[in-house]
DOFIRO-970562 format. One record per residue (C-alpha): residue number from 1; residue in three letters; x, y negated, z. Coordinates in Angstrom, 1 decimal. Layout:
<sites>
  num  residu      xx      yy      zz
  NUM     Ala       X       Y       Z
...
</sites>
This chain:
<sites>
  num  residu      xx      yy      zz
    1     Unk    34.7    53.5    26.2
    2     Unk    32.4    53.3    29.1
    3     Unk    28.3    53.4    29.1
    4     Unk    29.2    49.2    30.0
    5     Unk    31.7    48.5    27.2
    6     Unk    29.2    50.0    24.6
    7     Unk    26.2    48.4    25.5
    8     Unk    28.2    44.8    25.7
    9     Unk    29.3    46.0    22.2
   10     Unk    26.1    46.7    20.7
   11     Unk    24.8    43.2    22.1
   12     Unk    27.2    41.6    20.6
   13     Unk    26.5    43.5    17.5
   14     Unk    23.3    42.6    17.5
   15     Unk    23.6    38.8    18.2
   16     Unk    26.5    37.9    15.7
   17     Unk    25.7    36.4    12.3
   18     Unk    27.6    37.7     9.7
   19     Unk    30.7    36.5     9.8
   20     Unk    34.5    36.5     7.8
   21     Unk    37.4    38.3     8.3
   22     Unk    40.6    38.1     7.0
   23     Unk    42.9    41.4     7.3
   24     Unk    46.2    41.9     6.4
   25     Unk    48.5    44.7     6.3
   26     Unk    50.8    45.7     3.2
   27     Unk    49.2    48.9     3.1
   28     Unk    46.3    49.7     1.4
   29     Unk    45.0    52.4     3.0
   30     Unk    45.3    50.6     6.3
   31     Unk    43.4    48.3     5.3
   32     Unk    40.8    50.5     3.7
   33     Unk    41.0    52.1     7.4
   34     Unk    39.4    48.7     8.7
   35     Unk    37.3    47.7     6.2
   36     Unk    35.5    51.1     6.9
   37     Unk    35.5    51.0    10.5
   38     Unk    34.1    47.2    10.5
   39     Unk    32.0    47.8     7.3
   40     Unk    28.5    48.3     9.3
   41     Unk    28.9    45.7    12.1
   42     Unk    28.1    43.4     8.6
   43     Unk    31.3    41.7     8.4
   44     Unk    32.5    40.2     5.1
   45     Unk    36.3    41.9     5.2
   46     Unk    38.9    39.9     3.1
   47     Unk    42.0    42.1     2.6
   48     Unk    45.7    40.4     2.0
   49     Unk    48.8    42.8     1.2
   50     Unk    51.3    40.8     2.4
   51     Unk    51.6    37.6     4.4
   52     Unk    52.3    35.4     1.6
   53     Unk    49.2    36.8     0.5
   54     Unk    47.4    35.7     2.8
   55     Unk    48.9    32.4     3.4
   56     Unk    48.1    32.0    -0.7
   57     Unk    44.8    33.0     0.5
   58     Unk    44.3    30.8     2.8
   59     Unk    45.1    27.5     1.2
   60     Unk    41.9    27.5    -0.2
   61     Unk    39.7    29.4     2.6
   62     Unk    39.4    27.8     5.9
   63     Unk    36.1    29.8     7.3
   64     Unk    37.5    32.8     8.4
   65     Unk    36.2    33.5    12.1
   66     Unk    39.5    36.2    12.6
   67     Unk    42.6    37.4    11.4
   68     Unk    43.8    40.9    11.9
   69     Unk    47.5    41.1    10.8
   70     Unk    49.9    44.0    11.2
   71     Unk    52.7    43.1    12.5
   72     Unk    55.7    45.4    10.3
   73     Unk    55.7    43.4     7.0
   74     Unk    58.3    43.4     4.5
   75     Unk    59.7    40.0     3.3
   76     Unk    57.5    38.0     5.5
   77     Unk    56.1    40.1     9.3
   78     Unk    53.0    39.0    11.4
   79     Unk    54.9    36.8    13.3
   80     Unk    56.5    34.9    11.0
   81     Unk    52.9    34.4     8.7
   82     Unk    51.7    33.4    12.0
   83     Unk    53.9    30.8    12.8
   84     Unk    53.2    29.4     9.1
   85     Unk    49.4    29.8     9.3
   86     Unk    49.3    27.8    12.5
   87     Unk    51.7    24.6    11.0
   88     Unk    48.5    23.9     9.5
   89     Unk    45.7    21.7    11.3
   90     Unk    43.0    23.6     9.6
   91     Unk    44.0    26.9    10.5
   92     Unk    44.7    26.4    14.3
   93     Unk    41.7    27.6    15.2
   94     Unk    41.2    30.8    13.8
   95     Unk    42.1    33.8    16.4
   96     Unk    44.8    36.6    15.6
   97     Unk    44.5    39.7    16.6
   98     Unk    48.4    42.0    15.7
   99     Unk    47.9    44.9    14.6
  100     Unk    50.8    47.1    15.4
  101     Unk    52.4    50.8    15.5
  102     Unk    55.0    50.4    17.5
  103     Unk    55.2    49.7    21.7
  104     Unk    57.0    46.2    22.2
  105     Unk    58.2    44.4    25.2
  106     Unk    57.3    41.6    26.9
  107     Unk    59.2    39.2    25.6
  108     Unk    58.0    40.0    22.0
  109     Unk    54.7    40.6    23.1
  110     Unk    54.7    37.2    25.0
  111     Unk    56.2    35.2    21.4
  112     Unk    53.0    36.3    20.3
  113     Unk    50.7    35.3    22.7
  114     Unk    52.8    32.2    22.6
  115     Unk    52.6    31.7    19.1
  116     Unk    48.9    31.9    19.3
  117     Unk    48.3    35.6    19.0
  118     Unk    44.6    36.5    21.3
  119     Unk    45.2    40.0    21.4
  120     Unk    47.1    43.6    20.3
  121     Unk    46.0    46.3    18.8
  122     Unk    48.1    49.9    18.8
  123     Unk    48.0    52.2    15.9
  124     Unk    46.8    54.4    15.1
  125     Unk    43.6    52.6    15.7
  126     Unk    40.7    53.1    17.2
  127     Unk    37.6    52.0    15.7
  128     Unk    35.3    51.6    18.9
  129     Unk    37.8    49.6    20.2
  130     Unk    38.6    47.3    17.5
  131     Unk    35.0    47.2    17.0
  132     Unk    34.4    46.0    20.4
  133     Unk    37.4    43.8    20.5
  134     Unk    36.4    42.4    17.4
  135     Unk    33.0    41.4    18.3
  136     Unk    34.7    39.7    21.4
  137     Unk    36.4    37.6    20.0
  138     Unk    34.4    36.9    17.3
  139     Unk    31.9    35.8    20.0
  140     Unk    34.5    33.6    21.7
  141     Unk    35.5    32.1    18.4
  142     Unk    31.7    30.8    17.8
  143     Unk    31.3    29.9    21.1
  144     Unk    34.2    27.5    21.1
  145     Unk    33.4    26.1    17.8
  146     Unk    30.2    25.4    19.6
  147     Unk    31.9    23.7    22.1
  148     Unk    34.0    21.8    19.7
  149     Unk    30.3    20.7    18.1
  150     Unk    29.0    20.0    21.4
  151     Unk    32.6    17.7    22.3
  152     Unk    32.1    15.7    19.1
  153     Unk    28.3    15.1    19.6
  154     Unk    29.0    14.5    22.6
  155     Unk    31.7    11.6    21.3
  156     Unk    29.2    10.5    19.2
  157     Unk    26.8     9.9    21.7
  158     Unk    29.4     8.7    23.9
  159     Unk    30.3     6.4    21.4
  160     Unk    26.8     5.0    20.5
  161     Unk    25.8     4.2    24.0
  162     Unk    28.8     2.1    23.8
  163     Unk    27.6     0.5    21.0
  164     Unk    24.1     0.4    23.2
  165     Unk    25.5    -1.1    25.5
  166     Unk    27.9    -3.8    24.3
  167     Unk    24.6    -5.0    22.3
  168     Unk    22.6    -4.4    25.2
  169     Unk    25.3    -7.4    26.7
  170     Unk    25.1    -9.3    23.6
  171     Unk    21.2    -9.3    23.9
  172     Unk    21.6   -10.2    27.6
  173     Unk    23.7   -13.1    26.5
  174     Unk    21.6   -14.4    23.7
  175     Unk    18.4   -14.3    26.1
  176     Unk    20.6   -16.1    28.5
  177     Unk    21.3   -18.9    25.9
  178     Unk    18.0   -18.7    25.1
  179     Unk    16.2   -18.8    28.6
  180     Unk    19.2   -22.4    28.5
  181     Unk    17.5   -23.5    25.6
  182     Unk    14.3   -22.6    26.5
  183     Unk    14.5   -24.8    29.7
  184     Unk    16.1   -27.9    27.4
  185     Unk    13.3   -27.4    25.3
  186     Unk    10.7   -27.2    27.9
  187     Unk    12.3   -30.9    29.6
  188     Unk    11.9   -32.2    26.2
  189     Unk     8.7   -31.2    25.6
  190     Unk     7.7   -32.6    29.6
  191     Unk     9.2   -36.3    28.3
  192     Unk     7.0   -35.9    25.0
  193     Unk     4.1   -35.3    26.6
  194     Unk     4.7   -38.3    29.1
  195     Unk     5.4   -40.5    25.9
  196     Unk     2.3   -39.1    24.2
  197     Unk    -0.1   -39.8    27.1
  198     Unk     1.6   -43.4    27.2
  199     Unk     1.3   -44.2    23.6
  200     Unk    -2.9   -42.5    24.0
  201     Unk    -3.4   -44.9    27.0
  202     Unk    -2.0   -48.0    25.0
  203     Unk    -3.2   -47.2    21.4
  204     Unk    -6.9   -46.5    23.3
  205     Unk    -6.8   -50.2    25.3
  206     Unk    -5.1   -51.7    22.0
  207     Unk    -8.4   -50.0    20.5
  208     Unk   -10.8   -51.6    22.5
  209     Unk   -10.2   -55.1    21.6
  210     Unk   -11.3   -55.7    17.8
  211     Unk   -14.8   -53.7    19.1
  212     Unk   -15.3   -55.8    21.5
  213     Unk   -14.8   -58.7    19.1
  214     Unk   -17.2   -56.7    16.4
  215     Unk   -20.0   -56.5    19.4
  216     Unk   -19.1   -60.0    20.2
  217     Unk   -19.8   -61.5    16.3
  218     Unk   -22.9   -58.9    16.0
  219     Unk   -24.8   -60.2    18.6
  220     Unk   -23.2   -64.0    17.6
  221     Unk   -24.9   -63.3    13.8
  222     Unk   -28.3   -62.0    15.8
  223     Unk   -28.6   -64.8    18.1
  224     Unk   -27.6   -67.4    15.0
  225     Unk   -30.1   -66.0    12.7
  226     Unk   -33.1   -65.8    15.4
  227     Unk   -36.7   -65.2    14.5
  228     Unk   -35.8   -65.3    10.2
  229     Unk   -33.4   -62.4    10.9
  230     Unk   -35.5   -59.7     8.5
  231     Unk   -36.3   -55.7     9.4
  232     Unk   -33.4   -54.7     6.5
  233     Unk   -30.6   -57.1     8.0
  234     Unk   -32.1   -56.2    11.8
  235     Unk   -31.9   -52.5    10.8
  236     Unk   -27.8   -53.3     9.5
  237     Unk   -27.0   -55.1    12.6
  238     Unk   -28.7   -52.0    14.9
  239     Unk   -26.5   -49.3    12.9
  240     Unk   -23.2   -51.0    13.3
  241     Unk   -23.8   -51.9    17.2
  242     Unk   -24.9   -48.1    17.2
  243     Unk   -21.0   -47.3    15.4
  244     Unk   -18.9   -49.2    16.8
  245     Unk   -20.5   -48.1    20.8
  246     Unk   -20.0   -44.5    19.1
  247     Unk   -16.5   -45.6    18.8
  248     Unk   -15.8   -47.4    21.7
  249     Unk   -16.9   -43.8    23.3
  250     Unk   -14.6   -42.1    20.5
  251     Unk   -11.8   -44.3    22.1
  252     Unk   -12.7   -43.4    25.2
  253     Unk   -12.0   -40.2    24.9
  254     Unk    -9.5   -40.0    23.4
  255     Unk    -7.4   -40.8    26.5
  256     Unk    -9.3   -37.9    28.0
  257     Unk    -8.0   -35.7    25.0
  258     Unk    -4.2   -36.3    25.2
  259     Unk    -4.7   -34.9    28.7
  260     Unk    -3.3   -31.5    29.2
  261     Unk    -6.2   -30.3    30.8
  262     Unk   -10.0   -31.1    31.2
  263     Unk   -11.6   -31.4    35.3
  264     Unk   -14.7   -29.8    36.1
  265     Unk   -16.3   -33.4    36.2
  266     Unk   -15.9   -34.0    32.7
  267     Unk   -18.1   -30.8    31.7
  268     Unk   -21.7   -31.5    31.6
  269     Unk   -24.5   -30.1    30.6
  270     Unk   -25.6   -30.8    27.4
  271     Unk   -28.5   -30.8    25.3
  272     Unk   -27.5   -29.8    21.5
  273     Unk   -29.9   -30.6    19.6
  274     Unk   -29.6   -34.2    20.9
  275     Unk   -26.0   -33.8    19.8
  276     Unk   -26.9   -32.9    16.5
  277     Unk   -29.6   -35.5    16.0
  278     Unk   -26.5   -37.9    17.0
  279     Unk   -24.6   -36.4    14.3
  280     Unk   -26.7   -36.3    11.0
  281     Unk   -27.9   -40.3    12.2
  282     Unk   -24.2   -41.4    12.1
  283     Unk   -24.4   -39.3     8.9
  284     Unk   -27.4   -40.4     7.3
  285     Unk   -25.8   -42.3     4.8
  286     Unk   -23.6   -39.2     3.4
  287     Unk   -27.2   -37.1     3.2
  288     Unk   -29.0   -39.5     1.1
  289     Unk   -26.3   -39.7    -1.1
  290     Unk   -25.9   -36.1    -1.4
  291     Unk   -29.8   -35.4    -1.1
  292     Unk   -29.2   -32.6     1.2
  293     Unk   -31.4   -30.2     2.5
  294     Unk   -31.3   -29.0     6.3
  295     Unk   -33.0   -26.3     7.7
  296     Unk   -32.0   -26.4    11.5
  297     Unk   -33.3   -23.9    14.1
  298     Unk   -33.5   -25.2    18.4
  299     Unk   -30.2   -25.1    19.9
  300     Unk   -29.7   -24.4    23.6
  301     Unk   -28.5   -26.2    26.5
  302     Unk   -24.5   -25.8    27.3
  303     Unk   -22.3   -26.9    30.0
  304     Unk   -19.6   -28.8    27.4
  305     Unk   -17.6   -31.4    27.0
  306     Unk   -20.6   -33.8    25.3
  307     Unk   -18.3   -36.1    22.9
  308     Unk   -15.5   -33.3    21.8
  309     Unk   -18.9   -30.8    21.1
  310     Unk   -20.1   -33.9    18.9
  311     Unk   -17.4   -34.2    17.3
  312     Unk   -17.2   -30.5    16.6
  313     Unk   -20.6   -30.5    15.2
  314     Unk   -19.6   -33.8    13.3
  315     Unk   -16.2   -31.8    11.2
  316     Unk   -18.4   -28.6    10.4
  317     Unk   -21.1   -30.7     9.1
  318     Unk   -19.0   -33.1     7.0
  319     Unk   -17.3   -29.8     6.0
  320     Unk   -20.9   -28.9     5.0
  321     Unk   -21.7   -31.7     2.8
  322     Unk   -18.2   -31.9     1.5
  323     Unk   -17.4   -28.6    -0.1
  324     Unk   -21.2   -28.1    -1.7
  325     Unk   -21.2   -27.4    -5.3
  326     Unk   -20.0   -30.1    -8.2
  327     Unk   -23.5   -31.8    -9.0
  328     Unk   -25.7   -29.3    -7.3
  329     Unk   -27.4   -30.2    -3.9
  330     Unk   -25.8   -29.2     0.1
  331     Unk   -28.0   -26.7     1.6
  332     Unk   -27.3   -26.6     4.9
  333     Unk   -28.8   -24.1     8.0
  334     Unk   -27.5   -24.7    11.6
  335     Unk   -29.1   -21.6    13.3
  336     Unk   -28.0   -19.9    17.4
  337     Unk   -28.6   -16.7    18.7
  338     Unk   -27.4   -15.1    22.0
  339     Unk   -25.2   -12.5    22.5
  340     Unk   -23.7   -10.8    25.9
  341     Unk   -20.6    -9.4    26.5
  342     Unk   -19.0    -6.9    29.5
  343     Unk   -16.0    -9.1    31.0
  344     Unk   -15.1    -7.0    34.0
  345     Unk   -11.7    -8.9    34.2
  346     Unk   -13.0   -12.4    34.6
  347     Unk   -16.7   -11.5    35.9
  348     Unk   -16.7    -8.7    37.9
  349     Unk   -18.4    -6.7    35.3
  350     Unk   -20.7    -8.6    34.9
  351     Unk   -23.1    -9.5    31.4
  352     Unk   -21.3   -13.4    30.4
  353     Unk   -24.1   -14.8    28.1
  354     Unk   -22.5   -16.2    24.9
  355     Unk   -24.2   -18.6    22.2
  356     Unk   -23.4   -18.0    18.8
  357     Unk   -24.2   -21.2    16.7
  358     Unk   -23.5   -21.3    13.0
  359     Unk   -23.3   -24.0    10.1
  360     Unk   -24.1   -22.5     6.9
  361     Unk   -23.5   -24.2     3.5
  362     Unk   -24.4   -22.8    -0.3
  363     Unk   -21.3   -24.4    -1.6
  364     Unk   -18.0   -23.2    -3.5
  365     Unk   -17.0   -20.9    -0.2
  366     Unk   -13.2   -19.6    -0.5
  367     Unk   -11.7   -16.1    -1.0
  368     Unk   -11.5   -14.9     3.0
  369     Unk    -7.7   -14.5     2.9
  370     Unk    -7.3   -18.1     3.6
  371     Unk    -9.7   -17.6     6.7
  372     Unk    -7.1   -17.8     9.2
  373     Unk    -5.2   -20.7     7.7
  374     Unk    -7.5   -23.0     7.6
  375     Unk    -7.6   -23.8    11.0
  376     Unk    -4.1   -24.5    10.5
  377     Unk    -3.1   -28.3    11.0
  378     Unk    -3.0   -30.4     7.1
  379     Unk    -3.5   -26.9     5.7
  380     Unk    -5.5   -27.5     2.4
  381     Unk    -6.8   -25.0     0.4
  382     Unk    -7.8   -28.0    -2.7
  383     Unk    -5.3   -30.9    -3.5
  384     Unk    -7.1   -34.4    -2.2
  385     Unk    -7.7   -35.1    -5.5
  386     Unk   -10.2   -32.5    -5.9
  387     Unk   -11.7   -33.1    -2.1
  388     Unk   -10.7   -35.4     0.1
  389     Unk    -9.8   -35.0     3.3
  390     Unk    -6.8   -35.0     5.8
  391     Unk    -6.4   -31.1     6.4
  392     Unk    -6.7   -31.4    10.1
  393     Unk   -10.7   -31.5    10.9
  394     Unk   -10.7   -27.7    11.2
  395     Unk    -8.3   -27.4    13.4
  396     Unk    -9.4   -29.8    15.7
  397     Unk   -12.7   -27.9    15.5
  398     Unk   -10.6   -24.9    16.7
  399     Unk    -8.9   -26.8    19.3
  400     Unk   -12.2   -27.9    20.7
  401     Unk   -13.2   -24.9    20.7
  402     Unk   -10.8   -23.4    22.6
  403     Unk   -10.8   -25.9    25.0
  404     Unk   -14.6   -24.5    26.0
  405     Unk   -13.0   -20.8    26.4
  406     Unk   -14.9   -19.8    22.8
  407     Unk   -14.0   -18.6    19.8
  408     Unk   -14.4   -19.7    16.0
  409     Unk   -14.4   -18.1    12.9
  410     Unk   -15.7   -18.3     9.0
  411     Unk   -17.4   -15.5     7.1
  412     Unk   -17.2   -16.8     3.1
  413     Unk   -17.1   -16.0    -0.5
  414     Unk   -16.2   -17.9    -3.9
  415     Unk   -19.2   -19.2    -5.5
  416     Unk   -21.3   -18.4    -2.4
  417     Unk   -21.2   -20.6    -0.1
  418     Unk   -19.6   -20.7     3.8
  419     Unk   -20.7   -20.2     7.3
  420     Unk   -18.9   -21.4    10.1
  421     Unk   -19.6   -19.5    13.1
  422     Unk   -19.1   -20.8    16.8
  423     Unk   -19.3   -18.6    20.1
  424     Unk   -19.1   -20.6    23.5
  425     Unk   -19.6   -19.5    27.1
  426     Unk   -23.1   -20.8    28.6
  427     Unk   -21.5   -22.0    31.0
  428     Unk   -17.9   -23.2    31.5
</sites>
C-alpha cells in the first residue's frame, strides 16, 4: 500500500464511528482471521457460519453497515445468500464485499456485481487491504444513508412548503373574500351613516318645537302674572328658561355630533371654569340633595369644542355624585396641572403642552380590572337597581375625549373612592 492509500486509510479510521459488521464464512478460523485484523479499527464483528446463518441472523438485525461473505459455502454459497438477503426491502442497502480463494471470470464476477456485490476480496487476505477497503466502503455506506436522510428531509420540506403554499392560496382567497366583504360592509356602513345624519337632522328640528312652545308658555305665565309674580316663582320660571335654552343648545349640537368630523370653526377657545360653573348650576338641585362638598382648584383656558367639553364635565360629575357612599356625603375635588410631552412625529420635536384635569370622588370606587370596560357602551358594573343609569355616559365622555386628540383614564379602589383623569391638547 502506498504512503497515499495509508494516510486515506488512517483518516478514515479516524473519522468513522463505530460501526457493525456482519461476516460470514463457514470456517471458523477465517473468521477469527477477520475479526482480528478489523478488531482495532473498533468495529463490532458479528460472525455467521453459514449463509442460512446469517440470513437467521438477519431477520432480526437490520443495522449492519457491511457484509463480508465468502463465497465457497456448503448447502447455501455467497451468491445464492446474496440473492436471498437482497429479496428483502430492509436489507438492500447494506454493501457486500465476497470474500473468495479462488480466481473467477467475468461473467461470475459480473453476477456478483450484478446481484449487488460492491467489491472482491482474494484469499488469502490481506489485512491492510481489507482494512482500507473496509473503511471505504463503510464511509460510502454512511454517506449514502446520509443522503438518503438528506432526500427524505428534503421530501419533507418539499412537502410542507406545499402545504405553505396551498394555505398561503387559501389565505389569499379568504382575504380576497374578505377585502369583497369588506367593501359590502363599508357601502353599508356609507348608507347608515347617511340615514343616521338624516334621522339627527329631523329628530333635532322635530326637537325644537315643544321648546319653543315651553319658552312660549314661560314667558305667557310671566307676562300673565305681572308685578304679583313673587322672587320663589320668578326664581322657577328663570331656571327652566335657563334649561330648556341649555337644551335648545343640547339640540343643537347634536346635529353637529352625528357629523363624522368636527371643522376648525367649531373649536373655540374656552374658559373652563365658566364651563364648570354651568355645570354644578344645572346641577344645583342634585348637590343640595346630596349635601356635597366641592373643593375645585382654577382651570385653564382650552381651545375645545365648548358644549361637548360641558357635557363631558357634566357625565364625570353626575358620576361623582352618583357612586358616593350609601348615606355618607360626595366629596368631590376637580383639580389641573400641566404636563409636556416630546411629539417629534406630529410637532417637529417640539414640547406639546397637555392639561391634565381630574374629578375625584370619596365614593365606593371599583376593583381596576373593570377600568377599561367601563368606557364600554351600556357596560355596567352595578344592576340599575342598585344605581341608575344607562351605561353609556362614560363612553361618551371617552368619545369626547377623543374627539379633542386626548386621552382618559380612571385610577380607583373599593371602598376608596375614584378619580377620573382627563389629558387634552392646549390647543387643538
Amino acid at each position: 500500500m502506498d504512503l497515499t492509500a495509508k494516510r486515506t486509510h488512517t483518516n478514515l479510521k479516524r473519522t468513522l464511528p463505530a460501526v457493525k459488521i456482519l461476516a460470514v464464512d463457514d470456517r471458523e478460523d477465517n473468521l477469527l482471521s477477520i475479526e482480528t485484523i478489523l478488531e482495532k479499527e473498533g468495529y463490532e464483528i458479528v460472525k455467521a457460519d453459514s449463509g442460512r446463518a446469517a440470513l437467521k441472523l438477519l431477520l432480526k438485525v437490520h443495522d449492519f453497515s457491511l457484509i463480508l461473505m465468502d463465497v465457497q459455502m456448503p448447502l447455501m454459497d455467497g451468491l445464492e445468500t446474496a440473492t436471498l438477503i437482497y429479496e428483502r426491502d430492509k436489507l438492500k442497502h447494506i454493501p457486500i464485499i465476497f470474500i473468495t480463494a479462488h480466481g473467477y471470470g467475468h461473467d461470475l464476477m459480473f453476477k456478483g456485481f450484478k446481484m449487488g456485490a460492491v467489491d472482491y476480496i482474494h484469499k488469502p487476505i490481506d489485512p491492510a487491504l481489507l482494512r482500507f477497503k473496509v473503511g471505504v466502503f463503510i464511509e460510502l455506506f454512511h454517506k449514502t444513508n446520509e443522503l438518503i436522510l438528506q432526500e427524505e428531509k428534503l421530501k419533507a420540506i418539499n412537502q410542507s412548503l406545499q402545504s405553505e403554499i396551498e394555505e398561503r392560496r387559501n389565505s389569499e382567497r379568504r382575504v380576497t373574500t374578505l377585502n369583497q366583504q369588506l367593501i359590502e360592509s363599508n357601502s353599508e356602513l356609507k348608507e347608515i351613516n347617511e340615514e343616521l345624519d338624516r334621522f339627527a337632522f329631523v329628530a333635532s328640528h322635530d326637537l325644537q318645537e315643544p321648546l319653543r312652545k315651553i319658552l312660549l308658555f314661560n314667558d305667557m305665565i310671566s307676562q300673565r302674572l305681572g308685578d304679583s309674580l313673587d322672587k320663589a316663582t320668578a326664581d322657577y320660571i328663570r331656571k327652566v328658561n335657563n334649561a330648556t335654552g341649555h337644551m335648545k343648545l343640547l339640540v343643537n349640537d347634536l346635529l353637529k355630533y352625528s357629523r363624522k368630523t368636527q371643522t376648525p370653526e367649531d373649536f373655540k377657545t374656552t374658559n373652563l371654569n365658566d364651563l364648570l360653573t354651568e355645570v354644578i348650576s344645572d346641577l344645583e338641585m342634585d348637590i343640595k340633595k346630596t349635601k356635597a362638598s366641592i373643593l375645585i382648584s382654577p382651570l385653564p383656558d382650552l381651545v375645545v369644542l365648548p358644549t361637548q367639553m360641558k357635557q363631558l364635565f357634566q357625565n364625570l360629575f353626575s358620576n361623582s355624585l352618583k357612586f358616593s357612599k350609601p348615606g355618607g356625603i360626595p366629596e368631590i375635588e376637580i383639580s389641573s396641572e400641566l404636563a409636556t410631552i416630546e411629539n417629534e412625529a406630529e410637532n417637529n420635536g417640539k414640547q406639546i403642552r397637555f392639561h391634565k384635569i381630574s374629578f375625584k370622588d370619596h365614593g365606593i370606587g371599583f376593583d381596576t380590572k373593570y377600568a377599561d370596560d367601563i368606557f364600554t357602551v351600556f357596560k355596567r358594573l352595578h344592576s340599575y337597581h342598585e344605581i341608575e343609569g344607562s351605561g353609556i355616559g362614560l363612553s361618551i365622555c371617552k368619545k369626547i375625549v377623543e374627539r379633542h386628540r386626548g386621552t382618559i383614564a380612571v385610577q380607583s379602589e373599593p371602598g376608596i373612592g375614584s378619580t377620573f383623569i382627563v389629558t387634552l391638547p392646549e390647543t387643538q
